[in-house]
C-alpha positions in Angstrom: 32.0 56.5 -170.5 35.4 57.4 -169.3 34.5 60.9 -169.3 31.4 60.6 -167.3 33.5 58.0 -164.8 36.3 61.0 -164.5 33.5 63.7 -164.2 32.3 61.4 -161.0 35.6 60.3 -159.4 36.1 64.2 -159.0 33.2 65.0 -157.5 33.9 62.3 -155.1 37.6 63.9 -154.4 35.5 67.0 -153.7 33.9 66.0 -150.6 35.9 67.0 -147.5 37.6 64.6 -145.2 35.8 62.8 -141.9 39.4 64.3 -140.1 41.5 67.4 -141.0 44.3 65.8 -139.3 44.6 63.2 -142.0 47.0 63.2 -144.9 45.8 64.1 -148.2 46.3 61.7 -150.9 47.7 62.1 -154.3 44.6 63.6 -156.7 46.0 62.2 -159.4 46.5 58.2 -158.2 43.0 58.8 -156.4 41.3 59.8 -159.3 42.6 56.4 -161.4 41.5 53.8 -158.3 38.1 55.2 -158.4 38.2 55.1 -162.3 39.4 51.4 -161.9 36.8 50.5 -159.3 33.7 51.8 -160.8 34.8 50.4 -164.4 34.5 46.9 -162.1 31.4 48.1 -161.3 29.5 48.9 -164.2 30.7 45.9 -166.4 29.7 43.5 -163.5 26.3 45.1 -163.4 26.4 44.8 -167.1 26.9 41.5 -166.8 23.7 41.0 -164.4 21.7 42.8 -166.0 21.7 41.6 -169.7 24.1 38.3 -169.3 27.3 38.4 -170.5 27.3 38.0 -174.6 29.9 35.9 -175.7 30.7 35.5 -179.6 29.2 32.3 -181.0 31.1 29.4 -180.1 33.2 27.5 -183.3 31.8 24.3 -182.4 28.1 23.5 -180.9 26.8 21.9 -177.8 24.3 19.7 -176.9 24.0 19.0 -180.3 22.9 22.4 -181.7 25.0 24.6 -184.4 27.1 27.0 -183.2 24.8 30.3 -182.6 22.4 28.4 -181.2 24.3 26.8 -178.7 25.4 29.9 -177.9 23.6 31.0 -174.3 25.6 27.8 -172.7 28.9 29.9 -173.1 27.1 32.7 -171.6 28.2 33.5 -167.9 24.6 34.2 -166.7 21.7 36.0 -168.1 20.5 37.1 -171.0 22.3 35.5 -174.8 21.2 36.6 -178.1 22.3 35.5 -181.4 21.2 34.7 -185.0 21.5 33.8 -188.6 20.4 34.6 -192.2 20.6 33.7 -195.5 19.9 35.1 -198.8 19.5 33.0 -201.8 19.5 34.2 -206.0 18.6 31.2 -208.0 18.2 30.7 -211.7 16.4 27.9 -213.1 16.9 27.4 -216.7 14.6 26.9 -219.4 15.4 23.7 -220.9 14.4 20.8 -219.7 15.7 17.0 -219.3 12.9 16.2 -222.3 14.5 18.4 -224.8 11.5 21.0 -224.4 11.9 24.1 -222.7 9.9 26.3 -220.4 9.7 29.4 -218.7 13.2 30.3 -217.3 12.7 31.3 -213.7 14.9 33.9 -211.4 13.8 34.9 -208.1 16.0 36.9 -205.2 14.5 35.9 -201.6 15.6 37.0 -198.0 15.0 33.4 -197.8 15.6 33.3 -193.1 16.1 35.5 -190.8 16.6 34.0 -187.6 16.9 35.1 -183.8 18.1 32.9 -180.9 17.2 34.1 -177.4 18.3 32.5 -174.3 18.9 32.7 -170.4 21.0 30.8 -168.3 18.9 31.0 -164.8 21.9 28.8 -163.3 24.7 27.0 -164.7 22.0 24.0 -164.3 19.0 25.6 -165.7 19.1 26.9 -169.7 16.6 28.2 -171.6 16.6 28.3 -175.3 14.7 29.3 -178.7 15.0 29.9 -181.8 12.2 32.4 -183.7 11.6 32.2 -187.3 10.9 35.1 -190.4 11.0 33.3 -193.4 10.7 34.9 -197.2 10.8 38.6 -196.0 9.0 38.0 -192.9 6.0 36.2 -195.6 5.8 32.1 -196.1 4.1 30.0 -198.7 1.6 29.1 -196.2 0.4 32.5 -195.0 0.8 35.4 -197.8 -0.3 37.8 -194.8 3.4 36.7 -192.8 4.1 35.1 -190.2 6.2 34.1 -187.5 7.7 30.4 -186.3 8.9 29.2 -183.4 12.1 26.5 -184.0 12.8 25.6 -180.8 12.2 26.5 -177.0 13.0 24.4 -174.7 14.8 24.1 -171.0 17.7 22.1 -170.5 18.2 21.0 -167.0 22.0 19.8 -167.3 22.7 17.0 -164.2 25.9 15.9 -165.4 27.9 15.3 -168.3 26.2 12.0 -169.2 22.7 12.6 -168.3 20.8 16.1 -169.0 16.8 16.8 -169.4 15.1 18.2 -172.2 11.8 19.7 -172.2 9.8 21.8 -174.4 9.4 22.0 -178.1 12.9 20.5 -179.5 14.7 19.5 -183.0 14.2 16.2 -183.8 17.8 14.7 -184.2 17.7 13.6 -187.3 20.6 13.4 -190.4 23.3 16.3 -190.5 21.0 19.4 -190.9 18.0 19.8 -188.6 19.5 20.7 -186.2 23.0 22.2 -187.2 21.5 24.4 -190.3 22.7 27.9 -190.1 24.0 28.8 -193.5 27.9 28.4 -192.9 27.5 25.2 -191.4 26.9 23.4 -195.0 28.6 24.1 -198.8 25.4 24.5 -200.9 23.5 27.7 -201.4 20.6 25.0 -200.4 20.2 22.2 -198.0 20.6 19.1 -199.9 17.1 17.7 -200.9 17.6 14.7 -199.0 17.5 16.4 -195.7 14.6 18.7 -196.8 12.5 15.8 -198.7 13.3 12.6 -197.2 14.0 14.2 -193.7 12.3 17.0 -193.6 13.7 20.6 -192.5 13.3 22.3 -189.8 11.6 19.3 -188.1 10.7 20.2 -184.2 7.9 18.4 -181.8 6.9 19.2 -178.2 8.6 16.5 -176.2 10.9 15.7 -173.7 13.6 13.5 -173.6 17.4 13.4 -172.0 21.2 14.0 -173.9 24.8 13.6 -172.8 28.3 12.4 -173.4 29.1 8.7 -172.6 32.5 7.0 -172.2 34.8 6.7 -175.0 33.5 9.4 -177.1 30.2 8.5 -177.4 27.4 11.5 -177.1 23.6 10.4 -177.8 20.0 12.0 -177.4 16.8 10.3 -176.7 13.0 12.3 -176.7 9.5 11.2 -176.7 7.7 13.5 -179.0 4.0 14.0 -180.3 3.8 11.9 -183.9 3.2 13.1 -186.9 -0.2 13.9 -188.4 -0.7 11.8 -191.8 -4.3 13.3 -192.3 -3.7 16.4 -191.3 -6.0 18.3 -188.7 -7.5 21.5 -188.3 -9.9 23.4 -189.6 -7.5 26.3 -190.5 -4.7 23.6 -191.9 -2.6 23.5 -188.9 -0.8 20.5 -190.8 -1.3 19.5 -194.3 -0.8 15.8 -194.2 1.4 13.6 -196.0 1.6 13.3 -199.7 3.0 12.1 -203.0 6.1 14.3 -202.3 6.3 12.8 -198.5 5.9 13.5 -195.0 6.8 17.4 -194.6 2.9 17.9 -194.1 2.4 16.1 -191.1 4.8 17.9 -188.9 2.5 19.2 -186.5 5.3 21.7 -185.6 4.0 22.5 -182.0 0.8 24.3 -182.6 -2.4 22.7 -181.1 -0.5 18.8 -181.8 -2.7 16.1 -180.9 -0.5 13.5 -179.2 -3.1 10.7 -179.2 -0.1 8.9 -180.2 3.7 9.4 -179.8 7.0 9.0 -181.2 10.4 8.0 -180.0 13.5 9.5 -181.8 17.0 9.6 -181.4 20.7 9.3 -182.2 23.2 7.7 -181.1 27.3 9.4 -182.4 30.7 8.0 -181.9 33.8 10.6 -181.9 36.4 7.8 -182.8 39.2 10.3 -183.6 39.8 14.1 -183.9 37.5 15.2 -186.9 35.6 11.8 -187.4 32.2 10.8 -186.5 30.0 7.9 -187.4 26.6 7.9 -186.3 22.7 7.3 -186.8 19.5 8.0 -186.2 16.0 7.6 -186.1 11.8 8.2 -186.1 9.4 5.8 -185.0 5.8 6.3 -184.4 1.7 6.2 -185.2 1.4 8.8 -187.4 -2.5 8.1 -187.1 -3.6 11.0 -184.8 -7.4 10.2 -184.9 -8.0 7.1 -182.5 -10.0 5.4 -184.9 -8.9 3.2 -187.6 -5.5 1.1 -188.4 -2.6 2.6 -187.6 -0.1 4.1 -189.7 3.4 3.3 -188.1 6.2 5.9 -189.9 9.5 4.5 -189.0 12.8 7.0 -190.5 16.8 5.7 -189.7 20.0 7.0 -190.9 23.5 6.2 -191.3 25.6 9.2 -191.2 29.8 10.0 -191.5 31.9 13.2 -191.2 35.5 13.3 -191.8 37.6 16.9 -191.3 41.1 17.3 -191.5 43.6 20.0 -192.6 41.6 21.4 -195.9 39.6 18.7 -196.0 36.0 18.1 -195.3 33.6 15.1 -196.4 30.5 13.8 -195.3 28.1 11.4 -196.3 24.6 10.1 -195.3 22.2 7.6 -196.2 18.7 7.5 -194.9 15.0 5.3 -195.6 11.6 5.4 -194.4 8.7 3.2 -194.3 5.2 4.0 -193.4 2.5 1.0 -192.6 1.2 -0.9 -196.2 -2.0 -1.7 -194.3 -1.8 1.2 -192.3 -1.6 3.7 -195.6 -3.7 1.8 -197.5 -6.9 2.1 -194.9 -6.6 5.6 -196.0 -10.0 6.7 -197.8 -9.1 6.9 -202.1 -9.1 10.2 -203.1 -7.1 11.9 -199.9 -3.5 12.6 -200.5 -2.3 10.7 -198.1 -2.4 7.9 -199.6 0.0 8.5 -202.4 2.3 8.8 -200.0 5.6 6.3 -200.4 5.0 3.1 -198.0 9.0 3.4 -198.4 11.3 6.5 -199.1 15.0 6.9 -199.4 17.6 8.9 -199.8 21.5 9.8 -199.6 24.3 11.9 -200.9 28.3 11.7 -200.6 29.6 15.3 -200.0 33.1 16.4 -200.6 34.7 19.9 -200.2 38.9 21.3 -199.8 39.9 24.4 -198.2 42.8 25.9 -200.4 43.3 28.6 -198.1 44.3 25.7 -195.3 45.7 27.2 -192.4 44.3 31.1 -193.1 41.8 33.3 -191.2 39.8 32.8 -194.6 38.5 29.5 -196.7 38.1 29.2 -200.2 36.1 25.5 -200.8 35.8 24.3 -203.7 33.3 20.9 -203.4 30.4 18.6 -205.0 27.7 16.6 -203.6 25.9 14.1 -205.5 22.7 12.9 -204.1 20.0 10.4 -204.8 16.2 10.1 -203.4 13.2 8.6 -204.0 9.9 9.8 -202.0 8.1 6.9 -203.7 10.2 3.9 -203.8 7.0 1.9 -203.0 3.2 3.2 -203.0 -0.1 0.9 -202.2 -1.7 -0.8 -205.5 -3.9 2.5 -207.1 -1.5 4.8 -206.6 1.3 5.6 -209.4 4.1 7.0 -208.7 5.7 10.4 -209.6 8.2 9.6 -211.1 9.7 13.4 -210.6 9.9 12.3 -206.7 13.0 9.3 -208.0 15.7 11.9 -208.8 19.1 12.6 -209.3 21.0 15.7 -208.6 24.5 16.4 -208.7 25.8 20.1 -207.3 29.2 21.4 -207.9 30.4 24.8 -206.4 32.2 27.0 -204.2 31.8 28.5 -200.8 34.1 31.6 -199.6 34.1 32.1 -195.8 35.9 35.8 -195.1 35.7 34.6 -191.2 34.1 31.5 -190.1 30.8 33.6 -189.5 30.2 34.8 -193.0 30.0 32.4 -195.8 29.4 33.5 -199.5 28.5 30.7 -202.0 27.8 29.8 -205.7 26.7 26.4 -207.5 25.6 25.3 -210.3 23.3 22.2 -210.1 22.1 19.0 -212.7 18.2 17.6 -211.9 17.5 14.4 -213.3 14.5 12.6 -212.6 12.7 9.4 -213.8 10.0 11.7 -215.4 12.5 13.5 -217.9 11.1 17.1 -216.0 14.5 17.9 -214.5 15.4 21.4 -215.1 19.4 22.8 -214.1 19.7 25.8 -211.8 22.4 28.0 -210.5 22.7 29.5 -207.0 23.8 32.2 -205.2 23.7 32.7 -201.6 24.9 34.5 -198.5 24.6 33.4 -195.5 25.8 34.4 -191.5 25.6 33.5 -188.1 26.2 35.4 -184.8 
């Protein structure tokens, strides 16, 4: 670049002078201003071309994890970012019974994940988040496929009041929507934010966000509800079931909205690295018009505590979906094993020993129980693999904050004695 800017400048000092009588000016300094000036130039028309393309911020906004946040730091433009992860997990062959099975290792380029934004104005965001999971495959569709996350405008008024539109994460628990890989311990999400809430959970909806007064910062959408039957002919949702309500996302495609939800959180910032919040679900999960409804109705209680080396967090979360609603549901459909109440917590703890270093060596456990059938409708048994147990102790190594490397080793218990011990390893990144 500077040799094509020099090449230029010189062609410039070639053209003669509009007066003879004029004195010539130093080649030399000449030669540097018009360097200077047309470096101006092309990094401003840099800039308004593709937006300027900050690193991912530390910390997120607007309640999003750090990549993802990231086009609100951007000065204009065009903002691209990402993560990934990459998990190797062995699953051992004995199981909580005393019998053993098949021992089971797999390596999967488990996400790959693109953020794109563009800040029209400083008032005006948009911003998505596009999915490849498994290798660009999922369990779903052997053939591949793509999914959208999130894409949505923000239309930020003020501090306290901003407008949400489009299809947005649901703010629920810790995870859904801060869940790029060096943002938590495990090599996996813990199972009560995958299970009892579910992950990645996004709606089409609109709804408004901001920072109140003494700390407090909330969010507030009405969204289309869940699906508990499931709809389409091609299974654009699969319904709920014994192992709970994952399946009724309707995850943007085609959603029926014949009824709606409300969901929310409300977070209190009472002093530097502390937060105590909740949140919560509630709608008609009955997308058909006809029938009884089937009112799903999901809260959580939720702390975080960070200082120096330390880090703990811990949530607790329950569900409930309609007795009489669940119970109108015709014998024989899935549906109706589902749990007419669910719950779920863990208590997460984790020290950096490298305190105070551009590195982090964390050492932690989480111990976590959940139960996707705490209560079913009379005919249905429970699973009594969905009451478990599980207690994960490991390491995470972060080379910088945008890298993390992790290993853990983890104990299943359940009430059916089918709990088998894994370990993980995973790498994961953001940018």
């Amino acid at each position: 670049m500077k040799s094509m800017l020099t090449a230029l400048a010189l062609a410039l000092l070639a053209i003669p002078a509009s007066s003879q009588d004029a004195p010539k000016p130093d080649p030399e300094k000449r030669v540097a201003d018009l360097e200077r000036k047309l470096d101006i130039l092309s990094r401003q028309l840099e800039a308004q071309t593709t937006g300027a393309m900050p690193e991912a911020p530390e910390q997120g906004r607007y309640g999003l994890g750090s990549a993802a946040s990231k086009v609100y730091e951007s000065k204009g433009g065009l903002s691209i970012g990402g993560y990934g992860e990459f998990l190797y997990s062995n699953i051992e062959s004995k199981v909580q019974d005393g019998s053993h099975a098949v021992n089971q290792r797999s390596l999967d380029a488990l996400r790959l994940i693109l953020y794109t934004g563009y800040k029209f104005t400083d008032k005006i965001v948009f911003n998505s988040e596009v999915e490849f999971e498994h290798g660009g495959y999922s369990d779903e569709h052997k053939e591949g496929e793509a999914k959208v996350e999130f894409a949505y405008l923000d239309f930020l008024l003020n501090k306290a009041v901003n407008i949400r539109a489009g299809m947005v994460l649901l703010p629920v628990g810790f995870i859904n929507e801060q869940h790029e890989p060096p943002a938590f311990l495990g090599s996996q999400r813990p199972f009560t934010e995958t299970i009892i809430i579910p992950s990645t959970w996004h709606e089409n909806g609109v709804g408004v966000h901001g920072v109140l007064p003494l700390n407090f910062s909330y969010q507030l959408y009405l969204v289309n509800g869940l699906s508990a039957l499931g709809k389409g002919e091609e299974g654009e949702t699969e319904g709920f079931s014994a192992s709970g309500i994952k399946g009724g996302r309707q995850a943007g495609k085609k959603a029926t909205a014949a009824s709606l939800a409300w969901t929310g959180r409300l977070d209190w910032s009472f002093m530097p690295g502390a937060q105590l919040g909740g949140s919560f679900y509630s709608g008609n999960s009955n997308q058909s018009g006809e029938g009884k409804a089937i009112m799903t109705t999901l809260w959580d209680v939720h702390a975080e505590y960070r200082a120096g080396g330390l880090q703990v967090r811990g949530i607790y979360s329950t569900m409930t979906n309609s007795k009489a609603g669940v119970e109108a549901i015709a014998t024989g459909l899935q549906a109706r094993e589902v749990g007419t109440r669910q719950f779920g917590g863990y208590l997460e703890a984790g020290y950096d020993v490298l305190r105070g270093g551009k590195q982090s060596l964390i050492p932690f456990f989480r111990w976590e129980r959940l139960n996707a059938q705490s209560e079913v409708v009379s005919g249905v048994v429970a699973d009594g693999a969905n009451d478990q147990t599980v207690l994960t102790v490991g390491v995470n190594y972060k080379p910088i904050p945008n890298v993390a490397v992790k290993a853990d080793y983890q104990k299943l218990e359940n009430r059916a004695r089918t709990g088998r011990n894994q370990f993980n390893v995973a790498l994961g990144y953001y940018f």
